[in-house]
N, C-alpha and C positions, 0 to 999 in steps of 0.2 A: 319895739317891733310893731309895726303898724299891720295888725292882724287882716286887719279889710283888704288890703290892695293881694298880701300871701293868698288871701281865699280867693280870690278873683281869680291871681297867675297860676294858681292849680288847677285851673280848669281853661288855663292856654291851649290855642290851637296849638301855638308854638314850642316843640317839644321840649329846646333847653330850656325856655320859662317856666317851662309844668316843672320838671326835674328839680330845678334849683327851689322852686316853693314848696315842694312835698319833700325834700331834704331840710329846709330851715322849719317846717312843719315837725319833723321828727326829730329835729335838735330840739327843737322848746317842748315838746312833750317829756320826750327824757331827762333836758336841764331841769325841769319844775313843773312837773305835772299837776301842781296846784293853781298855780297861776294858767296853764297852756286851756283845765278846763273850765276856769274862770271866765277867760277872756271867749274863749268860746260861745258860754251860755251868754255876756253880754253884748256878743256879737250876733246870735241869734232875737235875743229880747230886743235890739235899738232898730226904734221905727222910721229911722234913717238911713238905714243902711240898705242896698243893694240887697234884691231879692236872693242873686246866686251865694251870693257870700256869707247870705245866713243860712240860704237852707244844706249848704255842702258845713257847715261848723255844727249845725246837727246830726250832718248822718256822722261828723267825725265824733259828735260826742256819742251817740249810740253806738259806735263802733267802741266804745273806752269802756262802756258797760257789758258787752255781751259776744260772743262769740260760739262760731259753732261745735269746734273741740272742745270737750270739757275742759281740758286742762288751761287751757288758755281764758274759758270762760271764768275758772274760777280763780288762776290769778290775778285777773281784771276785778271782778266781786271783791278780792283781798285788798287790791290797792284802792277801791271807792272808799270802802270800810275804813280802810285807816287816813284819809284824810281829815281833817282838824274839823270838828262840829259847825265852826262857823264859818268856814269855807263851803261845804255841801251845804247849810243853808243860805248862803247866799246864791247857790247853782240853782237852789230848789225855787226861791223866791221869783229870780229872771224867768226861771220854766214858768210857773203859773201866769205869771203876768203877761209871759207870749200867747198863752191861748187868746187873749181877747184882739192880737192884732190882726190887722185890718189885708193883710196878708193871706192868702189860703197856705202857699207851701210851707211857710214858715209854722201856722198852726199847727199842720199834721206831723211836720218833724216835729214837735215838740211832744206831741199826744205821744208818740214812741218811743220820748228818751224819758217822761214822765214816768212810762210806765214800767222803761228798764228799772228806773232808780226804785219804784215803788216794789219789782218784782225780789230788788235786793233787801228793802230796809225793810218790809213790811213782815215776813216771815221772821227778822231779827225784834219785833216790838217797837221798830223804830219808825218815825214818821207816821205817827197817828192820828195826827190833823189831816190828812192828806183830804181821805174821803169828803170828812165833810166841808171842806173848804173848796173841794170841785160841786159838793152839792149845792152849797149855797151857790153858786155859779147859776146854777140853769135856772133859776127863778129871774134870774134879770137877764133883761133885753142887753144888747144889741143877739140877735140870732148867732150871726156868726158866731158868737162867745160860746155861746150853745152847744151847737153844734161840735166844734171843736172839743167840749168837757167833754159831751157826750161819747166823741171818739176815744176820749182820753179813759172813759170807765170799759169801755170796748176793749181797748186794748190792756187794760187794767189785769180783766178777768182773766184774760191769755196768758196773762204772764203768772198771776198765783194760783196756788191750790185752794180749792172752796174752804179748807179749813183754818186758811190763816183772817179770814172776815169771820166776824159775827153776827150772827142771824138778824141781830135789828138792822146792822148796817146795810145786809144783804136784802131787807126788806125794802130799806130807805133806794138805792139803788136801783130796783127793779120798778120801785113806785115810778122813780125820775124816768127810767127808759120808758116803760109802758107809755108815762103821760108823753113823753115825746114825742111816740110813733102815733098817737091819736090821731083820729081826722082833721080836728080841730084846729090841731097845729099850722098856722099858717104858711111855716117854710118848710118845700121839700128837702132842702139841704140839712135840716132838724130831724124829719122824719127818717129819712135813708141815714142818719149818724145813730139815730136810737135804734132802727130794725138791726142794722150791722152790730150796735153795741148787746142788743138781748141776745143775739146768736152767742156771742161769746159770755154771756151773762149764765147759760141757762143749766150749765153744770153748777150752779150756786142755788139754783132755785127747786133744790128737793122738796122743804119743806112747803115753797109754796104750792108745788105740784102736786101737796097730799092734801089740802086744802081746797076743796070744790068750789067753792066760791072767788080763792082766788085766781085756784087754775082755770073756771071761766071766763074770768074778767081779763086773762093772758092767753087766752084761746083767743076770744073774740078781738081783740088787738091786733091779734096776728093774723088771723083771716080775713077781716075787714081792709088788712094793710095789704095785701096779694091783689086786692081790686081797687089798690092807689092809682090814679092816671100817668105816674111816673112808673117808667119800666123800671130802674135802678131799683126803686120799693118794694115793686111785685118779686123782682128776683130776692132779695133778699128777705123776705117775709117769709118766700116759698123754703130758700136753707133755712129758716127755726123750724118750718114743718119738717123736713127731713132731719133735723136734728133732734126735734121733739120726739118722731117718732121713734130712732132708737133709744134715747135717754129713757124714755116717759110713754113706752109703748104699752103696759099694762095702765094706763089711766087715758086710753083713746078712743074706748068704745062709745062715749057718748056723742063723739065727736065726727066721728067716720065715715057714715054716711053726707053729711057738706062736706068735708073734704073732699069723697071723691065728686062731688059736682063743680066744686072750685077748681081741683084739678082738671078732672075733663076736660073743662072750658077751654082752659089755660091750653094745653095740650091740643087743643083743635084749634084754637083760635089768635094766642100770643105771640109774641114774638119768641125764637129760639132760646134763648138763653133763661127764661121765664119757664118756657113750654121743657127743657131738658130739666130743670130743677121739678117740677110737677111730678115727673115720669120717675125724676130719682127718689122720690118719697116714696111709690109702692115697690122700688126695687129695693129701698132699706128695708119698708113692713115684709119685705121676703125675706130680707137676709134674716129680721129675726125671730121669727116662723121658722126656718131652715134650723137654726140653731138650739130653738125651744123643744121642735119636735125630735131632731136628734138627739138632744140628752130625754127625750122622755123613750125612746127607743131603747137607747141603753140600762139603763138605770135613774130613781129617781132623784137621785144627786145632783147636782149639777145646778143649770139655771132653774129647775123647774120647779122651783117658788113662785116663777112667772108662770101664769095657766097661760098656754094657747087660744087667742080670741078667736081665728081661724076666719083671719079677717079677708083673707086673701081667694081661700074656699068661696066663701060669700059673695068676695064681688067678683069672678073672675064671668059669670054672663054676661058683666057691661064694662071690662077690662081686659079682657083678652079682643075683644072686637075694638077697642079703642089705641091697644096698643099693634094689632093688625093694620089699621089704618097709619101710622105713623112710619111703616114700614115703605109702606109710599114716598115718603120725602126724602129721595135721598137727594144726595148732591152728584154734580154731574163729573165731582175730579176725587168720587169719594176714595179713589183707592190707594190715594196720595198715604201716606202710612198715619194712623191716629187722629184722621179726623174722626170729630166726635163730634154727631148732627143728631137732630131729631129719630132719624132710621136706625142708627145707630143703639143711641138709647133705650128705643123702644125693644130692639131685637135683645138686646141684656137682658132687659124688666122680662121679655118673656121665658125666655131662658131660666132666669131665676123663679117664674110663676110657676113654668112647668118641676122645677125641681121639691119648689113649695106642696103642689097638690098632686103630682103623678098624673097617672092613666086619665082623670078626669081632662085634662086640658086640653086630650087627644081630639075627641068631635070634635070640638070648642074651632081645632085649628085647620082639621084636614080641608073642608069645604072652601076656604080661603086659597089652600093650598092648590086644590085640583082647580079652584074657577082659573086661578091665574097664570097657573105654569107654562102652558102653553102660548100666552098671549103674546103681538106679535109686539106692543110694548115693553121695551127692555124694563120699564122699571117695574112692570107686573111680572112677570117671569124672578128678577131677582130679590121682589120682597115674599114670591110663594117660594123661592130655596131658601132663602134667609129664614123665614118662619118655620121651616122645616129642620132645618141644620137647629136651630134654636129650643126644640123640644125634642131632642133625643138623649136629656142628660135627665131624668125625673120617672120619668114613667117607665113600665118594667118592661123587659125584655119581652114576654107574650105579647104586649099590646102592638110593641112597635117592627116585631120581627116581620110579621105580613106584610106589613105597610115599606118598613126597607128594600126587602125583597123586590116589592113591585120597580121601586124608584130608582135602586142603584143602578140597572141598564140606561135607566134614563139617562141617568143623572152624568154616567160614564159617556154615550152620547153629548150631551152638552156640553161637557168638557172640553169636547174635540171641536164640537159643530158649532157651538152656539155664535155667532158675531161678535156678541159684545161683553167685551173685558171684563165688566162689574160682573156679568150675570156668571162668567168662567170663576172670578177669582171666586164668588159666592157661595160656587160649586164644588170645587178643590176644596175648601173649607169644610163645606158640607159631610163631604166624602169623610176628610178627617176625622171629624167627630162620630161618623159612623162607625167607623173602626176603631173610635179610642172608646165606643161605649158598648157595642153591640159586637163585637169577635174578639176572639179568646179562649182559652181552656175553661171557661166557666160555662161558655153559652153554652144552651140544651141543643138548640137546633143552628149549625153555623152558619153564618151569611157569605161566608166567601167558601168556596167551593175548589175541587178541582179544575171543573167546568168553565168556573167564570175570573179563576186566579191570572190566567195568564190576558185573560183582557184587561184585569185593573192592573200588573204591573203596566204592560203596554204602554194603558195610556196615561197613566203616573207620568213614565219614562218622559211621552214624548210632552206631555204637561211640561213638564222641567225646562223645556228647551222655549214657552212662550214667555211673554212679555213678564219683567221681574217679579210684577207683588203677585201674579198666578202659579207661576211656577213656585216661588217663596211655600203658597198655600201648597202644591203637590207635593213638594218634601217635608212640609210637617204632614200630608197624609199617609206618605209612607213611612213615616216616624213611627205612627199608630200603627200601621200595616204590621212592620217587623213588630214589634213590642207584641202583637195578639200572638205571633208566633214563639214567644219567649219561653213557655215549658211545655212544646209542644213533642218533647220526645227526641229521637236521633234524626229523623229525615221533618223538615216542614216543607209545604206546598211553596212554599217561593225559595228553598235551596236550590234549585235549578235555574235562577237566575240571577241567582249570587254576584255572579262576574259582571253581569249589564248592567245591573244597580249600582254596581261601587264605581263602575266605571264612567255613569251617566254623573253621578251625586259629583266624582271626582271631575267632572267636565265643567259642571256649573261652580263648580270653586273658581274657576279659572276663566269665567265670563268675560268681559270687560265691566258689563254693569252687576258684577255680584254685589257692589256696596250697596247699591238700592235694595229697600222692602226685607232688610235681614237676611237678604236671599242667601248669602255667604254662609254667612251664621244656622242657618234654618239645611243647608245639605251637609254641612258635619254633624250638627245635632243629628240628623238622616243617618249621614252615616256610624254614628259612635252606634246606634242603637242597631241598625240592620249587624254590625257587626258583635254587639253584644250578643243579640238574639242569636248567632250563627250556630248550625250544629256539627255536630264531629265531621261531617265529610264537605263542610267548607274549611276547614283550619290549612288544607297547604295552602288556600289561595289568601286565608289573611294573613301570613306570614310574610308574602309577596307585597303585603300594603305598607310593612312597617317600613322598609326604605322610602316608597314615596310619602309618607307620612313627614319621615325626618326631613324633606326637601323641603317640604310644606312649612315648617316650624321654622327651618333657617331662614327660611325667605322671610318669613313674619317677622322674625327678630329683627335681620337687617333693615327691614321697613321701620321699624321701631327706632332706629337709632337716627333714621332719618326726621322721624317728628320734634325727637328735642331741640334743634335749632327751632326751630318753629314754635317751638314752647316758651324759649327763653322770649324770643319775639313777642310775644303773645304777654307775657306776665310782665313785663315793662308796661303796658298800655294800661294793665286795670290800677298799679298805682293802688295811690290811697284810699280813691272813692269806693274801691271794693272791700277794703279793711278783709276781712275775715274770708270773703268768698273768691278770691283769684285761686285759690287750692281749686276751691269746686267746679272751676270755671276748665283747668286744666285737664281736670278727670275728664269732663265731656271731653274735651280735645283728645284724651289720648285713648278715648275707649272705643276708637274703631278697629286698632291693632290689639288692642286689650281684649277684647272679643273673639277675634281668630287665634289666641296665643292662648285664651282659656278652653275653646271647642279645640282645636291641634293638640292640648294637655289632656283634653277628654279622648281622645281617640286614640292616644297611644296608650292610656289607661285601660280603655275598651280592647285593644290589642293583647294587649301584656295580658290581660285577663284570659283572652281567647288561646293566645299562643304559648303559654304554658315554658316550661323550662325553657324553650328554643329560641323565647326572647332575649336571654343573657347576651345572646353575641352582640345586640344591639345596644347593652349598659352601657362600654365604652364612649360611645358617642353620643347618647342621649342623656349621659348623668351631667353633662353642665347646664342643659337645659332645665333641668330637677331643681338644678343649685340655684341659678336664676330665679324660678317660681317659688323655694322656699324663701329667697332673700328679698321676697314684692310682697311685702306685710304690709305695704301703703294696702294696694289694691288689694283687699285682704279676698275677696273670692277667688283671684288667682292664686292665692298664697294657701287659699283652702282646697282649693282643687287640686293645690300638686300635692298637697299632705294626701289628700285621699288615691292620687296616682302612686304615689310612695307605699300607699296597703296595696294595693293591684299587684306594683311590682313583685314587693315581696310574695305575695302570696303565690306569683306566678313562677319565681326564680329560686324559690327557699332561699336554702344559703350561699347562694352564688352571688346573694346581696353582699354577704359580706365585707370583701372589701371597700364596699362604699359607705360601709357605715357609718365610722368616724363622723365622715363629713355630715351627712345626713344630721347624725345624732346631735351634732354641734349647733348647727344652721336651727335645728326645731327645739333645743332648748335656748339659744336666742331670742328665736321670735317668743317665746314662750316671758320672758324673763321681760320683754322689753313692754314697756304701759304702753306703747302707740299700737298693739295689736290689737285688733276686731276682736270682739271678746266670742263672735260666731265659728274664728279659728281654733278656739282651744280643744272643744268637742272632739274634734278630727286628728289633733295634736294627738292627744293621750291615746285614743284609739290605734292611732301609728304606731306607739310605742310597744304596744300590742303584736301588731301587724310583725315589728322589725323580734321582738322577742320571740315569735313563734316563729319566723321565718329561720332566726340562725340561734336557735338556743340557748346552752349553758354559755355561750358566747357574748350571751347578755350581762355577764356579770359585770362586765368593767364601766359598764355605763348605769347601772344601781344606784351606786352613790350620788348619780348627779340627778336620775329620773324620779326617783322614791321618794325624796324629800318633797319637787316640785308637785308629783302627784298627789303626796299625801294633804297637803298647804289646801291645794284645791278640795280635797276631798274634805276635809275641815269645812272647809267656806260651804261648798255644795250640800251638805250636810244641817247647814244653823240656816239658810237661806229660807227665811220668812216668805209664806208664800204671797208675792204680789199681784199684776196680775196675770192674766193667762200667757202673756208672752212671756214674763219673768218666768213663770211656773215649768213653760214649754223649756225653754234655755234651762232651767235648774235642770230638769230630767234628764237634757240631751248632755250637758256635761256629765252627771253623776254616771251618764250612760258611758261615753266616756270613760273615765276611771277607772269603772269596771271591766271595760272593751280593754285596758290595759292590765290592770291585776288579772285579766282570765289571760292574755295571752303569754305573760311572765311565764308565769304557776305553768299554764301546759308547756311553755318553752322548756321549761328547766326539768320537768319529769322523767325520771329515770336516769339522774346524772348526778355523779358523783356531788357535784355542787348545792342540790336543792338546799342543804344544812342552812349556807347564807340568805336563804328565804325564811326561815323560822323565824328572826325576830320583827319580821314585817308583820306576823299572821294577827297579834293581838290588837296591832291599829286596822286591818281590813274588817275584824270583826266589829269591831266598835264602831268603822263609818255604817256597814250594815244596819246595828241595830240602833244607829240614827234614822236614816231612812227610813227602818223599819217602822219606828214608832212617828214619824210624822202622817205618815198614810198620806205620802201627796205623792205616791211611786205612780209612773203608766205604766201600760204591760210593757213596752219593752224594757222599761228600766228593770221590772220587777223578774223577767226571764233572763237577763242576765246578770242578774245579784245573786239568782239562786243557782247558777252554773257558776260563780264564782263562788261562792260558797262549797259548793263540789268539786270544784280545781283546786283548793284548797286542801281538802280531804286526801284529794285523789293524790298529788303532788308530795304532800308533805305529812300522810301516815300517820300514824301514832301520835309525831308532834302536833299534827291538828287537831286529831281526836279528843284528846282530853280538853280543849279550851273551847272547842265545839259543844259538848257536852257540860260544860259548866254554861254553856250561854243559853238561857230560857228564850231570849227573844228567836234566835237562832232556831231553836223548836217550833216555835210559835210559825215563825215566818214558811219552815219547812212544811207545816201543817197546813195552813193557807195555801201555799202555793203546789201542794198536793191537792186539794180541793177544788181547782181553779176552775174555771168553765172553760178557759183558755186551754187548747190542746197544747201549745210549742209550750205554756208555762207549768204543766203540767207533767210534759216529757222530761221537761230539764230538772225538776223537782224529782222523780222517781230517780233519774242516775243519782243527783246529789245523794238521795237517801243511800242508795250504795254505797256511793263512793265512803260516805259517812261510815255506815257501820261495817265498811272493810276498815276502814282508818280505827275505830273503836276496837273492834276484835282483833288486831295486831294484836 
């Protein structure tokens, strides 16, 4: 099979030529997938052959190594592995030899599949020439050769964990990059492959960032290289700083002061993509300030091994004025959705400064604010709201209540009045954050009034009816609106306009241009919340919404069935050159109906919550919709939002769920059982389990034997789960939170029915996941407030038989003493019932 001419006709204009080559492609891969990536590597290494033909035979050999589903990644890893020694050495041999050709694309493919093979064998002990047979590389000329290794330890570092190199290695490596990015170096193409490779280098280089002398000699590399005359350099010089600074922020104080002058510069004078990397370096020294000083707030646990340098305090006299002025640039189609420009950036970084230092950054901003608001330049008016809206997330409610107070008439004004689109949509925004930070049952003194209530729905309302990304902005502000009014009691200031809101929210669903700017998406979110927040004397008129809601969902559905022709369409063209990613490519395609089918699930969730038993009538019609969203485990956030509409329901319908259960019960130990599910669904799983037990009680019994096992397996895992990092940590908690969200809702399901008996031989394994958790001490508060209400649902449930096994368990003591002590009031309430409920269960 003459491989060259296949790799060509894969990449025919002509459709049956493409077909018939990506067909006899995938015959020889399966007949002899020794030979298929044989010929491959020697079709990429021959400096004969046609550029297209080698570099599509490398993305197909990188596609052989690695994928984005695990499971598929790791049966790919399975079948490199068991290929014959001196076959993968002869693939390895062809790779190294491609880095020196004379070729650029051919090179780069190769630095990628190098570093697949290297991210497999290296952690296995295997391929341990590798390193240093790319380092001798960069001591010899030709550059290109270079250049190329260099990319190739760049990508190297991406692919393993610092611990599978060894510290000399890792020495010898970082020596080769530094000396690369020198001045000295004569090619920029050397230098921009080393800045790129120490970016990925530098989670390797702990040790030498604890050593002063070296981490000067890698400072100065890296700063020196930001004022390369190639832009491509400066940008990538500038990501090690923003990298260094969260890796290696406690070893930056000597450094700091040039920094911020290199930046400045950069940021006043650069070109964009230079000048946004600048600006994101003090916006990570905030992210981790924000994060240092919060854990020194709560306790000294946490990160706060790291001291606060309070690097941001210090400079914000010649940084808030630097990033003031960047607020100037904007672009003139900024409001096209996710452009990301200099004005942009800078309004984030302050944002995050003000969150950093509070009340201090107030002067710092107002003067800027008042010279330019007024001005009859659009772009002065929209960088003093911008800078406005941008510091009301940090400093306290005293500082900024005067200051809001004055502006919000304004600001409601310019909304309506102002000419120009940027400076409204900037407005709208504005508004919103004033209301997600500054009103609410918390404030002391409230910003919106009787007085001035019925002017901001007003001109909300009639906001909603201008041009898409402005109105988009007026329903996330009344998103914040409704939410302040959330436990505002039986009557809130905007119940009286109940009907104009849903009615308006419900208009813009139905735009023509809703697709644009999230607009769609941005007035259900509006609406699920105005309607959560409703109080007792809107409920007949949200019972009125649940029929238009259903209409709303049909229609999306049917839309839905219209995209999959269009999909099949679609996934024929990416073919093989996508290898792994035509899945990912469909997702985008299909998440514009995936979007309204997940906000339509949120509102009738928010419904069912509102409308209380009088939702039932609506089960009939709406449980296929249910079925649907449980059986979309691909899309798993739809498949999570309808588990958490399935606790709504119940909670709203008790046991009128009933008859739906079966199905229910079926469909979510399914996705439960099946490995393609988001492991983000489970959380919500078990919790439903909860939800459907307390809604139709002793009724639960028949589905025990299928749910108790799976919960317990979990509780197992969730229980021995080593903590890694904080997102592992976060994920452990919300499952174990979980599990318990279902043994509490069993236990109280089944109380005072003849049946609790078939609960007794569960109680000794719930005790035993307890006093795991218990003793690892990696519980949060909410895991820990509801481990000690199941511990008391336990009691309370099951009497006597729990008492004694209670009372044999010291940890069980221990935990109920702790969490009687709590500083925590809700973990402390639930603690005092358990103690009851306990020594009612003892004194039986």
């Amino acid at each position: 099979m003459e491989v060259t001419q296949v790799l060509l006709n894969a990449q025919s204009i002509d459709g049956a030529v493409r077909n018939q080559a990506e067909e006899s492609l995938k015959h020889f891969q399966e007949q002899d997938p020794p030979s298929f990536l044989l010929s491959l590597s020697r079709e990429l290494a021959n400096e004969e052959k046609p550029v297209e033909s080698r570099k599509l035979a490398g993305l197909i050999l990188k596609n052989a190594l690695d994928a984005k589903e695990q499971p598929r990644k790791l049966e790919l890893v399975q079948r490199w592995l068991a290929l014959e020694t001196s076959v993968k050495a002869q693939i390895k041999m062809f790779l190294l030899q491609t880095l020196a050709s004379s070729v650029a694309d051919a090179r780069s493919t190769t630095s990628q599949v190098i570093a697949k093979v290297a991210g497999i064998e290296l952690p296995m002990k295997q391929w341990p020439e590798l390193i240093g047979s790319l380092l001798s590389n960069i001591h010899q000329l030709p550059a290109h050769a270079k250049q190329a290794t260099l990319e190739t330890l760049g990508y190297l570092c991406e692919e393993i964990s610092s611990d599978v190199v060894d510290q000399d290695q890792v020495n010898k490596i970082l020596t080769a990059v530094v000396q690369g990015m020198n001045a000295s170096e004569g090619s920029n193409d050397v230098r921009l492959a080393a800045t790129r490779a120490l970016y990925n280098a530098l989670g390797f280089a702990q040790a030498n960032f604890s050593n002063d002398m070296e981490r000067d000699y890698i400072m100065r590399v890296v700063c020196e290289a930001t004022l390369s005359p190639e832009v491509k350099i400066r940008q990538a010089a500038f990501e090690c700083l923003v990298s260094i600074s969260s890796s290696y922020y406690e070893k930056l104080a000597p450094y700091i002061q040039d920094i911020f002058s290199i930046t400045a510069k950069a940021v006043r004078e650069d070109q964009e993509p230079v000048a946004l990397q600048a600006i994101e370096f003090w916006s990570s020294i905030c992210d981790e300030e924000i994060d240092i000083l919060e854990n020194y707030v709560g306790d000294f646990s946490g990160d706060s091994d790291i001291p606060c340098f309070y690097f941001i305090k210090q400079a914000i006299p010649a940084l808030v004025p630097m990033l003031l002025e960047t607020l100037l640039k904007q672009e003139d189609d900024q409001e096209e959705d996710g452009a990301w420009n200099i004005a942009m950036a800078g309004g984030t970084c302050l944002g995050l400064v003000a969150r950093t230092v509070g009340d201090d950054i107030v002067p710092l901003v107002m003067p800027f604010i008042e010279e330019n608001i007024t001005k009859p330049d659009w772009r002065q008016r929209e960088a003093a709201t911008y800078a406005f809206g941008s510091i009301l997330e940090g400093p306290s409610a005293n500082k900024l209540t005067p200051i809001v107070n004055v502006a919000l008439t304004f600001m409601l004004s310019a909304l309506t009045k102002d000419p120009n689109n940027h400076v409204k949509d900037t407005t709208a925004w504005t508004l919103g954050r004033i209301f997600e930070f500054l009103h609410g049952s918390t404030m002391d003194t409230p910003i919106i009034t009787p007085a001035n209530c019925q002017q901001i729905v007003t001109v909300l309302l009639q906001s909603m009816k201008d041009v898409p990304n402005v109105a988009e902005k007026a329903c996330g502000a009344l998103y914040f609106l409704a939410q302040g009014y959330e436990d505002f009691g039986p009557s809130s200031p905007i119940a009286p306009f109940f009907q104009e809101i849903v009615q308006a929210l419900l208009t813009v669903t139905h735009r023509p241009d809703a697709g644009e700017s999230r607009l769609r998406t941005a007035a259900y979110e509006a609406l699920n919340e105005v309607v959560r927040c409703s109080t007792d004397e809107t409920a007949p008129m949200v019972l009125q919404l649940v029929p238009v809601i259903m209409i709303e969902l049909h229609q999306t559905l049917e839309g839905q069935q219209l995209a999959s022709d269009e999909k099949e369409r679609q996934s024929e063209l990416q073919g093989l050159l996508c290898g792994s990613d035509n899945g990912l490519f469909l997702r985008v395609f299909a998440c514009r109906s995936a979007t309204v089918h997940e906000e339509a699930m949120l509102a009738i969730g928010a419904l069912a919550y509102t409308s209380g038993p009088d939702f039932a009538k609506y089960l009939p019609e709406f449980y296929k919709y249910l079925e649907m969203g449980l059986q979309n485990f691909e899309e798993y956030q739809i498949c999570a939002i309808t588990v958490g509409v399935v606790g709504d329901i119940c909670r709203a319908v008790e046991d009128k769920i009933l008859p739906y259960c079966d199905g229910i019960m079926t469909q979510l130990l399914k996705d439960l059982s099946s490995n393609q599910l988001h492991r983000s669904v489970k959380p919500p799983i078990f919790s439903c389990f909860g939800d459907i037990a307390l809604a139709i009680g002793e009724n639960f019994d028949k589905y025990l034997m299928y749910a108790m096992p799976m919960i317990q397996s979990a509780a197992e895992m969730s229980a021995h789960t080593a903590g890694g990092d904080d997102e592992m940590t976060e994920y452990t908690n919300s499952l174990r939170n979980g599990i318990l969200e279902a043994y509490s809702g069993i236990f109280q399901g089944f109380k005072n029915s003849p049946k609790t008996q078939v609960l007794i031989s569960y109680a000794p394994h719930i005790l035993q996941f307890l006093d795991s958790i218990y003793r690892r001490k990696d519980m949060d508060e909410v895991v820990m407030k509801t481990a000690i209400g199941v511990l008391g649902d336990l009691a309370d449930t099951l009497g006597s038989n729990a008492g004694s096994l209670i009372q044999q368990s010291q940890s069980c003591r221990d935990f109920l003493n702790e969490c009687l002590s709590s500083e925590d009031n809700l973990i402390k309430e639930s603690a005092e019932w358990a103690k009851m409920a306990i020594s009612r269960a003892i004194s039986v």
